[in-house]
N, C-alpha and C positions, 0 to 999 in steps of 0.2 A: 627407838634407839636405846634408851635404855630398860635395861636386862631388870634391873633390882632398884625398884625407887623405894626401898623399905632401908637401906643402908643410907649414913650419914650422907656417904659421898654422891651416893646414887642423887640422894635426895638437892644434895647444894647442884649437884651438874644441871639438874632437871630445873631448877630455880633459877640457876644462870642460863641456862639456853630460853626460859622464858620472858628474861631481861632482855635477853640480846631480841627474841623474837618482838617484844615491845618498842622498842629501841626503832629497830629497822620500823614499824609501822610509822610512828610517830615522824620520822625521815624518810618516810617513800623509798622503802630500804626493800628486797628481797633478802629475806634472813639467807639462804644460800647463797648470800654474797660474805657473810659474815662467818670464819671459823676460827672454834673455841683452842688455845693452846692453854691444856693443862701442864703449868707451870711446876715439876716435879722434884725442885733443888731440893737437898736433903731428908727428903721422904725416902721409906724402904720402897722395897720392890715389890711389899707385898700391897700397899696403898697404892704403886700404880698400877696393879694387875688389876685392883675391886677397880680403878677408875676405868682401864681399858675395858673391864667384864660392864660398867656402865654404859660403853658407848665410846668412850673417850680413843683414838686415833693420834693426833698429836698432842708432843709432849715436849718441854722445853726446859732447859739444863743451861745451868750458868756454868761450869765447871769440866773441862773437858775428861779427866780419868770419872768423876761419876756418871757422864752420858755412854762411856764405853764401857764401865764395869754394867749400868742397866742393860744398852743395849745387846753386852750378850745374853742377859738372863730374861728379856721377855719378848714377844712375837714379834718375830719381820715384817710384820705390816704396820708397824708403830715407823708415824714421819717423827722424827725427834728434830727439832729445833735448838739451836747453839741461841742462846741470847744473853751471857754471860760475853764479858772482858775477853779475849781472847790472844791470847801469845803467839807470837809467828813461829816458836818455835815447838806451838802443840798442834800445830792445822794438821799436820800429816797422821795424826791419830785418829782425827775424827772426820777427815777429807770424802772420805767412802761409803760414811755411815750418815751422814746428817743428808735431810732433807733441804733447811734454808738455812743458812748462817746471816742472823741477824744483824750481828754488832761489826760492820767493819767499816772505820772511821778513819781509814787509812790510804793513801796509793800502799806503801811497803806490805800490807797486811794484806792486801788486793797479788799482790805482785806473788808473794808465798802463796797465798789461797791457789791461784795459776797454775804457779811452779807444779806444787804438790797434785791438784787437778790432775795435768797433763801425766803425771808421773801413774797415776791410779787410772788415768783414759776413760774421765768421767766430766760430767761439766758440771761446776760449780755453782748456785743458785745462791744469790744473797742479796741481802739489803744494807744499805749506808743507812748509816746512826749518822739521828741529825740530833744537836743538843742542841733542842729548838725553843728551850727556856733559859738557854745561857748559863747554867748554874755550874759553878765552877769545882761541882766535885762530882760532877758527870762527865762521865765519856759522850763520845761523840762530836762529828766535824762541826762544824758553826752553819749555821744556814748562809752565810754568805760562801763559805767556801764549797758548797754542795754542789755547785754545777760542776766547780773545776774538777773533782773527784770525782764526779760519775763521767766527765768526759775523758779523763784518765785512765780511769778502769776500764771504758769502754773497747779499746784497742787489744785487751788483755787476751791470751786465749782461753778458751775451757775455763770461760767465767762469764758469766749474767747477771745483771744488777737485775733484779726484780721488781725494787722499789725501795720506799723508806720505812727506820723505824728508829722509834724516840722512846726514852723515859720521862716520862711529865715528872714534876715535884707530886713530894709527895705533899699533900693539902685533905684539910678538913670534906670541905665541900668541893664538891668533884666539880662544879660549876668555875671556881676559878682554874680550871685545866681545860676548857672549851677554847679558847681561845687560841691556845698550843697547840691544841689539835684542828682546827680551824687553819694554824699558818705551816701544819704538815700537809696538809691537804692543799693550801693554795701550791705551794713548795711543788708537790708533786704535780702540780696541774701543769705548771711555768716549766718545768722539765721535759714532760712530752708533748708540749709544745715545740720542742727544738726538734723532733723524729730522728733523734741520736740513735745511730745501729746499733743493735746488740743492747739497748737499754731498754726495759719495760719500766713504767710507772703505775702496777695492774695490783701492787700489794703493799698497806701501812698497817704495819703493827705499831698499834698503839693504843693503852688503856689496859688496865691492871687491875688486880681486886675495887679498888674503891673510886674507881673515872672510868670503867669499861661503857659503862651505859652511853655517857657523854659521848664519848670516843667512837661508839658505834656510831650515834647520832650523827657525827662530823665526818665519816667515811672509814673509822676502818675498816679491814679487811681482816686482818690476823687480833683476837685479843687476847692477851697472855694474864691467867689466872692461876695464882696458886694458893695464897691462905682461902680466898674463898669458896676452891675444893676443898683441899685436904686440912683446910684448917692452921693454927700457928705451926711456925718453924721449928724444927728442932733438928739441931747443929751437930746431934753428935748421933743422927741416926742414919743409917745409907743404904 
């Protein structure tokens, strides 16, 4: 998979897909159950190209004008992933172009997603943000409100809930984030147990640079990385 393990980036993707491949062992995991989102917020274009030229396929943007200014500058076969905040009044920007829209913690936000949908005569693929640590300067619905919101969306047209996805705290030791990820997974278990139409519970993204490992270990499916490809943030470059 990867092209160039001799570059920085090459080299951190190749280290993380060996994490994740450890992960899955240790949890009677198939690693093909596990895929890596390279988390690309304010990186240039030319850091996601050496990522795509290592292997790298998805890619995930907090910000919807820089998932559309990337998206037109590099290959159509990039899944780009929305897992930034998201405005109802920017879905119809990026309705056509994204892959999974992570973050929707909303019925109103569910109901635009739809609208816009229908209007592009495409179907929608996304996950409810559960804020499944409670932390009160996190987005996402509350885990007790999760049912009602996925059986609300469910009705919607040219829209799919896929499954769930949370931001853990951010903590020292990724060991106190097992737990969170432990009650995203029961969360989604008690979900498709109800065999709600038009509801999959088949995808959690959850675990980041510093709890991915953990997070594997507990079931994700999707793990979104970005300082530990590309390295620290920097805000004023795109």
């Amino acid at each position: 998979m990867i092209k160039d393990r001799n570059s920085q980036i090459g080299q951190n993707i190749h280290e993380i897909e060996e994490n994740i491949q450890r992960a899955c062992k240790n949890s009677g995991r198939k690693t093909e159950d596990v895929t890596l989102i390279a988390v690309s917020k304010t990186k240039p274009v030319s850091m996601l190209q050496e990522a795509y030229d290592c292997g790298c396929r998805h890619f995930g943007e907090n910000k919807v004008q820089e998932l559309v200014d990337k998206y037109e500058q590099l290959p159509k076969d990039i899944k780009w992933h929305m897992i930034g905040h998201l405005q109802r009044n920017k879905v119809k920007y990026i309705i056509d172009k994204v892959y999974l829209i992570h973050s929707v913690d909303s019925l109103r936000l569910a109901e635009e997603i739809s609208k816009e949908a229908q209007k592009k005569n495409v179907t929608a693929h996304i996950l409810v943000e559960v804020n499944i640590a409670a932390e009160e300067t996190k987005f996402g619905t509350t885990r007790e409100e999760t049912f009602k919101l996925v059986k609300e969306i469910a009705h919607l047209p040219s829209i799919r809930v896929e499954g769930l996805m949370t931001i853990a705290p951010y903590v020292e030791n990724p060991e106190k984030n097992r737990q969170y990820f432990t009650d995203l997974y029961q969360l989604s278990v008690d979900i498709n147990r109800e065999n709600i139409d038009n509801i999959s519970m088949s995808v959690l993204s959850m675990g980041m640079t510093g709890d991915y490992n953990v997070a594997v270990e507990e079931g994700a499916t999707y793990v979104r990385v970005g300082t530990g490809i590309f390295g620290e943030r920097h805000y004023n470059a795109v």
